[in-house]
KOLZA-595937 format. One record per residue (C-alpha): residue number from 1; residue in one letter; x, y, z. Coordinates in nm, 4 decimals. Layout:
n=NUM&res=a&X=X&Y=Y&Z=Z
...
//
This chain:
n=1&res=x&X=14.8754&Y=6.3946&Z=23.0696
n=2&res=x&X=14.7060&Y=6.6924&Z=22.8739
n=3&res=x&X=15.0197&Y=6.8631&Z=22.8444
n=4&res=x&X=15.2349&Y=6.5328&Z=22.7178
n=5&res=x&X=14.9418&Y=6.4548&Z=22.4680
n=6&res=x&X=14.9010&Y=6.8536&Z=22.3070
n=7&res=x&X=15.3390&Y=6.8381&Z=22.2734
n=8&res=x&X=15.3240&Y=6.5067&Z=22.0337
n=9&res=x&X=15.1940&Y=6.7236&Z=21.7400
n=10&res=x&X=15.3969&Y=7.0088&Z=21.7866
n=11&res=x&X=15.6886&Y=6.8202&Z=21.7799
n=12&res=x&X=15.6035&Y=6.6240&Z=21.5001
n=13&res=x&X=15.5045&Y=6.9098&Z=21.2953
n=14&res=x&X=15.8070&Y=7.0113&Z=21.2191
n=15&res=x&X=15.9547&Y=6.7227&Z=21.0654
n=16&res=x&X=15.6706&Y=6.6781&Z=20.8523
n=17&res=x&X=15.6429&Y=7.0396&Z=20.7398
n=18&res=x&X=15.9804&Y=7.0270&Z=20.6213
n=19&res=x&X=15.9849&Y=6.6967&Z=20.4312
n=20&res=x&X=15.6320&Y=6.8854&Z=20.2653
n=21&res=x&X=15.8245&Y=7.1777&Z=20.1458
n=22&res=x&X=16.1607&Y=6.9587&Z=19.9976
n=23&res=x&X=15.8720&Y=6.7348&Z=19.8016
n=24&res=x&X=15.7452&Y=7.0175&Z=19.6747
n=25&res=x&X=16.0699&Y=7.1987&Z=19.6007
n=26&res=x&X=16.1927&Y=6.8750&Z=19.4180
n=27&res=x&X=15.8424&Y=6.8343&Z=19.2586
n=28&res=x&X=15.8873&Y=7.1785&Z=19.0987
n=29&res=x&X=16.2297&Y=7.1265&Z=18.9925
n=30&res=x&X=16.1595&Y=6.7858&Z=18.8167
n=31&res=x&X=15.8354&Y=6.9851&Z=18.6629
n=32&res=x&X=16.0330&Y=7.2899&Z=18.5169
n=33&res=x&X=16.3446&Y=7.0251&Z=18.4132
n=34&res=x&X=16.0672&Y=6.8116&Z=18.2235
n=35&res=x&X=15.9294&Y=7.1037&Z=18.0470
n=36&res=x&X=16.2730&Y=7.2042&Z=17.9741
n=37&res=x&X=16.3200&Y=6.8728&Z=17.8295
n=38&res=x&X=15.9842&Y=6.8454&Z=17.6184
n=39&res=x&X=16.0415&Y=7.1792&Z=17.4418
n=40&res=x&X=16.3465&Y=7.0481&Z=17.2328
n=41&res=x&X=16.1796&Y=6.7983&Z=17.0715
n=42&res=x&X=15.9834&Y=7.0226&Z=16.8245
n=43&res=x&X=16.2504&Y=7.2466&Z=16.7045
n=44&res=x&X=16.4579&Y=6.9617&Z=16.6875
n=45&res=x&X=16.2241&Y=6.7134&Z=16.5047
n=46&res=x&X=16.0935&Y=6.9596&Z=16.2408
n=47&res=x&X=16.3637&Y=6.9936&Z=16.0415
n=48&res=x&X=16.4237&Y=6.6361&Z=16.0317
n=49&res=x&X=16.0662&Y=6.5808&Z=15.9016
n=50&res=x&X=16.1293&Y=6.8422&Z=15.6708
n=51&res=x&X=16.4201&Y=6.7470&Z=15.5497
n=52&res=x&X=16.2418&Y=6.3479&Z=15.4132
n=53&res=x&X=16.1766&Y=6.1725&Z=15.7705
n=54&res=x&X=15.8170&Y=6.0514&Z=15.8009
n=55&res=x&X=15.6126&Y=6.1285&Z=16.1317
n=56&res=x&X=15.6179&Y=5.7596&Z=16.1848
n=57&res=x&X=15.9920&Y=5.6420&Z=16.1683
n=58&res=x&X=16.0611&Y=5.9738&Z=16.3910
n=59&res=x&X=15.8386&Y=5.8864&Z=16.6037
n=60&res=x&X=15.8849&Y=5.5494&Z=16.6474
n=61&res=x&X=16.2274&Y=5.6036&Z=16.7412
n=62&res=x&X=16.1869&Y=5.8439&Z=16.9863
n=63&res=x&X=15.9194&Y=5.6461&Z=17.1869
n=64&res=x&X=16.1166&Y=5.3101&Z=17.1491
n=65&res=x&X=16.5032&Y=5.4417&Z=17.2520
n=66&res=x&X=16.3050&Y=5.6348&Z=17.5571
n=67&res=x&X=16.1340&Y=5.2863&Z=17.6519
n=68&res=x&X=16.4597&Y=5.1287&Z=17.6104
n=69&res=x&X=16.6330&Y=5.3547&Z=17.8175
n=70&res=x&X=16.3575&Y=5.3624&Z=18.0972
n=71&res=x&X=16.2871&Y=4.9601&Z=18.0598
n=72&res=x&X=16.4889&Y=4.8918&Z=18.3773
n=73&res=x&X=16.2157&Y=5.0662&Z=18.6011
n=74&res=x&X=15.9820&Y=4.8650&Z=18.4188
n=75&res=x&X=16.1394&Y=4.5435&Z=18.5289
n=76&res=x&X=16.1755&Y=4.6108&Z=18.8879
n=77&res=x&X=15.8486&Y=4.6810&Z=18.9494
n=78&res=x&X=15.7256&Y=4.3614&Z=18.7238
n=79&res=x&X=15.9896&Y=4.1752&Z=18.9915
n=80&res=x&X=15.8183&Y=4.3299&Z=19.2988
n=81&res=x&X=15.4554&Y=4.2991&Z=19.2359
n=82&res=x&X=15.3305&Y=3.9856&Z=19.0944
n=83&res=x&X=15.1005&Y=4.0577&Z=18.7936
n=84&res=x&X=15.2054&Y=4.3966&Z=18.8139
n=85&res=x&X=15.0734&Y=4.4585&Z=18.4423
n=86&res=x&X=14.7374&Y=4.2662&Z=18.4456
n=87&res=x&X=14.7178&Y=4.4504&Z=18.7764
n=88&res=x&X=14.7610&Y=4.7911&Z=18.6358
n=89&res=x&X=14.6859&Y=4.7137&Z=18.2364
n=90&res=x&X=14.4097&Y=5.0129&Z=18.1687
n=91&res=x&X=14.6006&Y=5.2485&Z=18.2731
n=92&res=x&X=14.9181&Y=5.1791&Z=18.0990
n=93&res=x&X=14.7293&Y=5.1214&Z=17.7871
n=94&res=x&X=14.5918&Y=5.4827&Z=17.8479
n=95&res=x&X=14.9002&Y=5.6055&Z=17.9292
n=96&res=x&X=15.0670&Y=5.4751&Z=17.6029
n=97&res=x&X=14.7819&Y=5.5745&Z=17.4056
n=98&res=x&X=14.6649&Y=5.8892&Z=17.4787
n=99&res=x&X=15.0135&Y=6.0875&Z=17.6457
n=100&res=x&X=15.2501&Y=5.8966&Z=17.4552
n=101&res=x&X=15.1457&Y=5.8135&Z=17.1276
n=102&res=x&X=14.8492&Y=6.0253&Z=17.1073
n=103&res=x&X=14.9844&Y=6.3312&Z=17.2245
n=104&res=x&X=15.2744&Y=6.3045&Z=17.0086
n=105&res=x&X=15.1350&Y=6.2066&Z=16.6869
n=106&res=x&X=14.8835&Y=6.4854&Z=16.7104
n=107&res=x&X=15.1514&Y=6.7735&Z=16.8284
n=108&res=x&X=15.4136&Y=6.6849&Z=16.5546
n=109&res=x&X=15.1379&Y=6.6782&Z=16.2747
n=110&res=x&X=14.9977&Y=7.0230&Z=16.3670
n=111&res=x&X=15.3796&Y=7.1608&Z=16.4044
n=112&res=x&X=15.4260&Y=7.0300&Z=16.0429
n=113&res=x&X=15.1369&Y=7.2622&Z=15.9908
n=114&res=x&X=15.1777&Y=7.5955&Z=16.1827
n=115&res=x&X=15.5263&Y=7.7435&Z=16.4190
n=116&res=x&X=15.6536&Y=7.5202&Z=16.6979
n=117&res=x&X=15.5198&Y=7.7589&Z=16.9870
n=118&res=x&X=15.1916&Y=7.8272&Z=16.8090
n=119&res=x&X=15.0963&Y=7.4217&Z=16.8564
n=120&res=x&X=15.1973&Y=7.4318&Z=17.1901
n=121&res=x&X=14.9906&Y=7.7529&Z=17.2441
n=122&res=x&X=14.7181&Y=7.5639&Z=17.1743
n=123&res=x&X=14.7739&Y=7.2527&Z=17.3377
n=124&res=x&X=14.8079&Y=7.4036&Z=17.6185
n=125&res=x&X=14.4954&Y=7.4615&Z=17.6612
n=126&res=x&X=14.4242&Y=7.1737&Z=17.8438
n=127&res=x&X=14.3708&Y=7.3150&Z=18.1628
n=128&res=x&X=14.0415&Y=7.4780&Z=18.0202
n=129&res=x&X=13.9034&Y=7.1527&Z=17.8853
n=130&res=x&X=13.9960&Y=6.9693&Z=18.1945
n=131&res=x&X=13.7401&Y=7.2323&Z=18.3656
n=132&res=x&X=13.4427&Y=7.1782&Z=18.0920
n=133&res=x&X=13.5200&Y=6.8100&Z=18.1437
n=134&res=x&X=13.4506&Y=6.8481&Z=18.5328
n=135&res=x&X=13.1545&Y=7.0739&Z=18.4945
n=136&res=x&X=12.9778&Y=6.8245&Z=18.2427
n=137&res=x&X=13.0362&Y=6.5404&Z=18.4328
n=138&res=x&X=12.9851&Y=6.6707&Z=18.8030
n=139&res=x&X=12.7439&Y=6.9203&Z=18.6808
n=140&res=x&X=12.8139&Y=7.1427&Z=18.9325
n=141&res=x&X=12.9184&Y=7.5015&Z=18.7337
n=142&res=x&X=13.2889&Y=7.6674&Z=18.7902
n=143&res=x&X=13.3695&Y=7.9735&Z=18.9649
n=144&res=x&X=13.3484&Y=8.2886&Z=18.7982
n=145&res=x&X=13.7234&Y=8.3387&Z=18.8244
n=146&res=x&X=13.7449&Y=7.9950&Z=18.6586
n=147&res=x&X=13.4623&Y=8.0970&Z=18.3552
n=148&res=x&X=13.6424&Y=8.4572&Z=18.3077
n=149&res=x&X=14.0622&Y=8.2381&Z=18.3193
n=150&res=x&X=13.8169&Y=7.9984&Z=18.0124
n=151&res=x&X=13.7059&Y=8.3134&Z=17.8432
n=152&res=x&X=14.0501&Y=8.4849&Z=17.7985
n=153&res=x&X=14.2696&Y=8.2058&Z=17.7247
n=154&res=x&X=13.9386&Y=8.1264&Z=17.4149
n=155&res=x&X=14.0176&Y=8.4940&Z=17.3028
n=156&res=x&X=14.3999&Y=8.4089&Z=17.2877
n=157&res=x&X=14.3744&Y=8.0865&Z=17.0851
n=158&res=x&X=14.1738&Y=8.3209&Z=16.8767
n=159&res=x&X=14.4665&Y=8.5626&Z=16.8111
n=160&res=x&X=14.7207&Y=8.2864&Z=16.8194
n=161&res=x&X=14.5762&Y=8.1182&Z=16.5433
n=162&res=x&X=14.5493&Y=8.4441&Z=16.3491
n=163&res=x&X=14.1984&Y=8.3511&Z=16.1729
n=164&res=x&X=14.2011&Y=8.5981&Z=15.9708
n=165&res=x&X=14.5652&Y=8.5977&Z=15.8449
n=166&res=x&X=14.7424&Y=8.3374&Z=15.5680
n=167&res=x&X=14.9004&Y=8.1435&Z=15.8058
n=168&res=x&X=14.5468&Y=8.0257&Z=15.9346
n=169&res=x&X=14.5819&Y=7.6453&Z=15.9422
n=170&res=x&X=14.2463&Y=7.4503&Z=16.0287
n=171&res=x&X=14.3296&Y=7.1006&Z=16.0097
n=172&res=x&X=14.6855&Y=7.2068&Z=16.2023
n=173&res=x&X=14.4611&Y=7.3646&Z=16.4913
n=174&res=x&X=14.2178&Y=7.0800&Z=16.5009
n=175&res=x&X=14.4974&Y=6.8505&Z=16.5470
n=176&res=x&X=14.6770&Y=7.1288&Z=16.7946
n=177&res=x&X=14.3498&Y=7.0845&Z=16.9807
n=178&res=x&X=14.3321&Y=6.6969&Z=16.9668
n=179&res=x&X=14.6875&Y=6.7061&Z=17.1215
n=180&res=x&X=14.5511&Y=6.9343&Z=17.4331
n=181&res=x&X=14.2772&Y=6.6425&Z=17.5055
n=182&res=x&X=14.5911&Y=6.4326&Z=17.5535
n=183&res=x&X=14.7720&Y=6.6511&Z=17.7559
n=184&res=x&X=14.4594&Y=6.6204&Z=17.9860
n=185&res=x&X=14.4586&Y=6.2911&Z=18.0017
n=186&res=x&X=14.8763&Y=6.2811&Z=18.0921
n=187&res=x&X=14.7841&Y=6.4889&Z=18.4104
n=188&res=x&X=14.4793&Y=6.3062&Z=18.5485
n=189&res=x&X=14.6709&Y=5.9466&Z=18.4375
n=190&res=x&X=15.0223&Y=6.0807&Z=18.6246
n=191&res=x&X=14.8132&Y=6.1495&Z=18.9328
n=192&res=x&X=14.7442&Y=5.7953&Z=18.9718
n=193&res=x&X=15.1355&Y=5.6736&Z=19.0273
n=194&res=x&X=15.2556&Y=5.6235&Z=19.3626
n=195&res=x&X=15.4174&Y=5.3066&Z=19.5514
n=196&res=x&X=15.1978&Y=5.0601&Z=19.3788
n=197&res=x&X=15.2358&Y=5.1776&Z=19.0446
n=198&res=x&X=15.6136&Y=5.3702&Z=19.0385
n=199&res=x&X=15.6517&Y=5.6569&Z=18.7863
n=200&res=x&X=15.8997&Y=5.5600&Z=18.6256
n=201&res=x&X=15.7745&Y=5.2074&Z=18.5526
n=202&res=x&X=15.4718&Y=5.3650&Z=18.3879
n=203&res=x&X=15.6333&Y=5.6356&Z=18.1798
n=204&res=x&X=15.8646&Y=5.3168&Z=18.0205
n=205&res=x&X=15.5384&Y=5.0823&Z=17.9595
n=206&res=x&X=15.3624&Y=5.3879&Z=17.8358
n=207&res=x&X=15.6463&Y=5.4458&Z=17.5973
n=208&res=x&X=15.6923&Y=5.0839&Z=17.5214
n=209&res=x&X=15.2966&Y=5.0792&Z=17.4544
n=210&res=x&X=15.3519&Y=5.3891&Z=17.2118
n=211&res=x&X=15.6371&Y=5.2570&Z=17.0491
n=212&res=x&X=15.4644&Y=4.9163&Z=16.9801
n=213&res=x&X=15.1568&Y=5.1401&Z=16.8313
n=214&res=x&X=15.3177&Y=5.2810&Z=16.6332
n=215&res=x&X=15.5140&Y=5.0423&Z=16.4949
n=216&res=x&X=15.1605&Y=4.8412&Z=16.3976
n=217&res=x&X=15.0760&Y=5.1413&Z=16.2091
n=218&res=x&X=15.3508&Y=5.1666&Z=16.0151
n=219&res=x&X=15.3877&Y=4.7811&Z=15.9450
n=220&res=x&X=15.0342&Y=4.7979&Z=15.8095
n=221&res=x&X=15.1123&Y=5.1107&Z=15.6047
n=222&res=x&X=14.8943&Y=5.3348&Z=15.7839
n=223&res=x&X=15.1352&Y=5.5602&Z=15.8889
n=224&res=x&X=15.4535&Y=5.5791&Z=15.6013
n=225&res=x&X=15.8159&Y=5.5143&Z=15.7263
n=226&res=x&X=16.0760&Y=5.6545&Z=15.5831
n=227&res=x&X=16.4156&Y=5.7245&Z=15.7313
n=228&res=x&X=16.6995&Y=5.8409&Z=15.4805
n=229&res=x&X=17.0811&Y=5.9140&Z=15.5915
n=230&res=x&X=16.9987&Y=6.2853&Z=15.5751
n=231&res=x&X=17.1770&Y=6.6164&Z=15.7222
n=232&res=x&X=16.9359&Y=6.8601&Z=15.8537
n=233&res=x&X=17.0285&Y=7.2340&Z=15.9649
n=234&res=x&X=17.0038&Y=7.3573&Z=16.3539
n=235&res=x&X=17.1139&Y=7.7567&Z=16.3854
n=236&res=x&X=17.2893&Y=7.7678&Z=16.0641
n=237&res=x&X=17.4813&Y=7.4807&Z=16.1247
n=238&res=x&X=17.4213&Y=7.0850&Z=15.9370
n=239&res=x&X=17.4000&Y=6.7950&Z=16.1584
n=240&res=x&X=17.3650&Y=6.3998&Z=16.1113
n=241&res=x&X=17.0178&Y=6.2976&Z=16.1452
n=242&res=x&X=17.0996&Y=6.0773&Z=16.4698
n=243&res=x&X=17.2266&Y=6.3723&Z=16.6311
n=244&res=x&X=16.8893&Y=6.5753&Z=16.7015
n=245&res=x&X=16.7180&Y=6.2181&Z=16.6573
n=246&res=x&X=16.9553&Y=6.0884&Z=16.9861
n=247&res=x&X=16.9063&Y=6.4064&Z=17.1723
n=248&res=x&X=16.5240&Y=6.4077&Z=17.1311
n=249&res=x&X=16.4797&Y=6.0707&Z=17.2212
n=250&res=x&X=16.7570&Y=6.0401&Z=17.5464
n=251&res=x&X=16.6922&Y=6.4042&Z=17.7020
n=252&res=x&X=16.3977&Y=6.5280&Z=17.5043
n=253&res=x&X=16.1541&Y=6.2225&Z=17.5582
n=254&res=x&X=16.3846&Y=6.0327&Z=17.8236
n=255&res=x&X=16.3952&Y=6.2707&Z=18.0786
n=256&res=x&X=16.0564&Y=6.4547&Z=17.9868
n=257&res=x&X=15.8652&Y=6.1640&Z=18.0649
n=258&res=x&X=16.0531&Y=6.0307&Z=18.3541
n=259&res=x&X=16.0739&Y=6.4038&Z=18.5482
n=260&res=x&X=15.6927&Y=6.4906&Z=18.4408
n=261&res=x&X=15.5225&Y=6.1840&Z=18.5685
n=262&res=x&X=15.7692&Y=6.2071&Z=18.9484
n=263&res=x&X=15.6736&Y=6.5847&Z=18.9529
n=264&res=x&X=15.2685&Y=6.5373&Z=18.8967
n=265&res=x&X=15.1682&Y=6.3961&Z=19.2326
n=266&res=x&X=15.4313&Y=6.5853&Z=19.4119
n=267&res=x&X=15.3187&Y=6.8894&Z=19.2909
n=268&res=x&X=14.9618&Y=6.8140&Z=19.2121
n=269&res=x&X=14.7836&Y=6.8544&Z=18.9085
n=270&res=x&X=14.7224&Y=7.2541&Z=18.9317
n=271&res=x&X=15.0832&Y=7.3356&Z=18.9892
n=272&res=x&X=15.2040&Y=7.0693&Z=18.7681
n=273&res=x&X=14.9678&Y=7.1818&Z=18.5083
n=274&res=x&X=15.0956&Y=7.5370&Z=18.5732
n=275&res=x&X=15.4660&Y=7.4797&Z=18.5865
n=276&res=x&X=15.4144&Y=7.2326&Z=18.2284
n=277&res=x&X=15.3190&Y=7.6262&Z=18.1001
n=278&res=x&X=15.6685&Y=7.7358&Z=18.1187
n=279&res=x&X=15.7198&Y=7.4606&Z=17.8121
n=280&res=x&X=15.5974&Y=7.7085&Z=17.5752
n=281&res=x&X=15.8378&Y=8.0058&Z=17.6301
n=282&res=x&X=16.1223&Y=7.7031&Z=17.6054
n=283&res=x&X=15.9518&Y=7.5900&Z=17.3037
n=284&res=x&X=15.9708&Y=7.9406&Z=17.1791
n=285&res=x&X=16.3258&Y=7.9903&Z=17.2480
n=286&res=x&X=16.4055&Y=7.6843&Z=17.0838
n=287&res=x&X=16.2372&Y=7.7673&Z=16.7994
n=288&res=x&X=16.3544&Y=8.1150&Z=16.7985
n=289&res=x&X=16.7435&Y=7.9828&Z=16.8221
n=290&res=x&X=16.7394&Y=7.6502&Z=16.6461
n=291&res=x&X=16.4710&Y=7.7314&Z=16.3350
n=292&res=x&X=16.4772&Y=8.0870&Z=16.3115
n=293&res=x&X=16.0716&Y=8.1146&Z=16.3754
n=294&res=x&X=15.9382&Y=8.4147&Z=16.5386
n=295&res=x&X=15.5567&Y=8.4356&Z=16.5983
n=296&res=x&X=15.3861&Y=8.7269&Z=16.4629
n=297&res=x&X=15.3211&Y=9.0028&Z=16.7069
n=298&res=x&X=14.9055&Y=8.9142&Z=16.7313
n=299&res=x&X=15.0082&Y=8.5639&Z=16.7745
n=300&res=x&X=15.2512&Y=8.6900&Z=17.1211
n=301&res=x&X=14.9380&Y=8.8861&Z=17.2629
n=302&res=x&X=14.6967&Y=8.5673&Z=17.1756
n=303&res=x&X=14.9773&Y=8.3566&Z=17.4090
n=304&res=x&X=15.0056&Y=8.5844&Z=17.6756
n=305&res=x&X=14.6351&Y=8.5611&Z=17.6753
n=306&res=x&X=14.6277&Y=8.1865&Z=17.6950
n=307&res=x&X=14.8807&Y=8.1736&Z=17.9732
n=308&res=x&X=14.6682&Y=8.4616&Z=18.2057
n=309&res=x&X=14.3566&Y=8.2273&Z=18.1217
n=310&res=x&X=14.5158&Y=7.9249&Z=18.2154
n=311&res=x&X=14.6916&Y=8.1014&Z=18.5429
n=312&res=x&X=14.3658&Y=8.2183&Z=18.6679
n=313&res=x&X=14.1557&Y=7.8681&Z=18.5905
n=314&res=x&X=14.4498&Y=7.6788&Z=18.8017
n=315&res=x&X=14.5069&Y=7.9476&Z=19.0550
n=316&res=x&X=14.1060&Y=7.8383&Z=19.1538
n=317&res=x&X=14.1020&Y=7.5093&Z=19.0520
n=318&res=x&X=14.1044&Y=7.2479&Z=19.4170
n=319&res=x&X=14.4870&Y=7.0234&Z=19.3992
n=320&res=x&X=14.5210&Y=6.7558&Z=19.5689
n=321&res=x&X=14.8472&Y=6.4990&Z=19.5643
n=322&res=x&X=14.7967&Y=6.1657&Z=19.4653
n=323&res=x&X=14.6891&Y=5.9779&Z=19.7830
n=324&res=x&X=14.8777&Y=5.7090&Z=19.7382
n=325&res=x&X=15.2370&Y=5.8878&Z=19.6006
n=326&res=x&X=15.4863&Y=6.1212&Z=19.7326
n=327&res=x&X=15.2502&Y=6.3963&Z=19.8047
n=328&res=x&X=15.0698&Y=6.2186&Z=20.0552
n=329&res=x&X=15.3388&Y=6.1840&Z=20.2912
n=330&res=x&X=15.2145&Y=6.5178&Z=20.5210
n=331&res=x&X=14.8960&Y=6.6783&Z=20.4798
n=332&res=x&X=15.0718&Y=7.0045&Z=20.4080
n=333&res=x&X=15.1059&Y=6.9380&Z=20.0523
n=334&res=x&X=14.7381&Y=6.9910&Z=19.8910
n=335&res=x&X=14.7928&Y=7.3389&Z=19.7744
n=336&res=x&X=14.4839&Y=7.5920&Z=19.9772
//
């Protein structure tokens, strides 16, 4: 009897091991394809503002053809769960709030302000204020690998945002920062998704949410709206307006939101939060191809800075999968 009952979990383990690893291998993939995804829009959005587009019409398209697009996920889970959006309506207000429309309005009016990658620089420090959130509310102080990863990726959004040269841009790194308390609140939101409340169905009623948002603000005149038949230029070349429009709102937005919030509690919010770093050097090569913008050498050593101070907060920061979604399958998937 002591023999049967010590072979159940060995056998088991094996099965469950492996399904923890493809999870996690898919999880990454769908983390690294959303990032991949994200960094087009703002190389492909700035011209477009530049060239007579407001913030609002741009935006408002790209949040409503993504909701559009993402609807039917929406609608299946209103068809299983009765009351599915009373049920789950503070967090899909949050999530169309803060990720969507919050995140976006905020990013786009800093990169009006300062270079594509130089925003996301400093957006991405969200990892850092997700640890000062924790330690004010838990009281309970960080690690010193954790203080020193805070420390270094402050010095590089020092040197990013080049104080001391002309390019210095307060309100654009105010709002830069504004768009990193977003980002926060897109990780700790995603980790809540699972079989009672599908990805996908959120990331279309958080667009839906943002589109509708916005849409109230530009009614009301709040926001302007203007959307002329314009060409912009993308590596030399001029393009319709729909054309970077369509791509930023059907891959860019689509597929950004769709991958991120499926890759979050399969990964975990420290490796998702990680692998959303690899945006920036996309972002940059965007940039770089599509706009011709090349950071100044003090602003590449403030990002590399950022990214080690990020990498070390994460690398000691506790992740743990979404109880209720993917990741909770085995109990192989909390990273050590």
């Amino acid at each position: 009897m002591t023999v049967s009952t010590a072979s159940v979990p060995v056998i088991a383990a094996g099965p469950a091991t492996s399904g923890a690893a493809r999870l996690r291998t898919t999880g990454l993939l769908m983390g690294v394809a959303s990032a991949l995804a994200f960094s087009s829009s703002g190389p492909f959005v700035k011209p477009l503002l530049e060239a007579g587009w407001s913030l609002g019409a741009a935006l408002l398209v790209r949040m409503g053809v993504a909701g559009l697009i993402l609807s039917p996920a929406l609608w299946r889970a209103m068809r299983r769960q009765r009351g599915f959006l009373r049920r789950h309506f503070k967090l899909i207000i949050g999530f169309g709030l803060m990720p969507v429309l919050g995140c976006q309005l905020f990013f786009f009016s800093a990169m009006q302000r300062m270079p594509v990658a130089v925003a996301l620089l400093i957006q991405y420090l969200a990892p850092v204020m997700l640890v000062a959130f924790v330690w004010i509310r838990t009281r309970k102080a960080p690690s010193a690998l954790v203080l020193w990863g805070s420390v270094v990726a402050v010095v590089g959004l020092v040197l990013v945002v080049d104080i001391s040269g002309a390019s210095f841009d307060l309100l654009g790194t105010l709002l830069a920062l504004a768009a990193a308390v977003c980002v926060c609140a897109y990780f700790v939101i995603s980790e809540r998704t699972g079989d009672d409340l599908p990805p996908l169905a959120l990331a279309a009623s958080g667009l839906l949410t943002g589109a509708l948002a916005m849409g109230v603000l530009c009614l009301t005149g709040i926001l302007p709206f203007h959307a002329p038949a314009v060409t912009v230029v993308l590596a030399g070349t001029e393009v319709p307006w729909w054309m970077p429009l369509l791509w930023v709102a059907a891959i860019g937005t689509t597929l950004g939101y769709a991958l991120g919030v499926m890759a979050v509690p399969r990964l975990g919010s420290r490796v998702a939060s990680f692998v959303g770093l690899s945006e920036v050097l996309f972002a940059l090569m965007f940039a770089w191809i599509f706009l011709a913008e090349v950071p100044a050498p003090i602003q590449f050593a403030g990002g590399a800075l950022i990214l080690v101070g990020v990498v070390l907060v994460r690398a000691d920061a506790p992740s743990t999968g979404n109880p209720k979604g993917p990741a909770a399958v085995t109990p192989v998937v909390p990273a050590p």
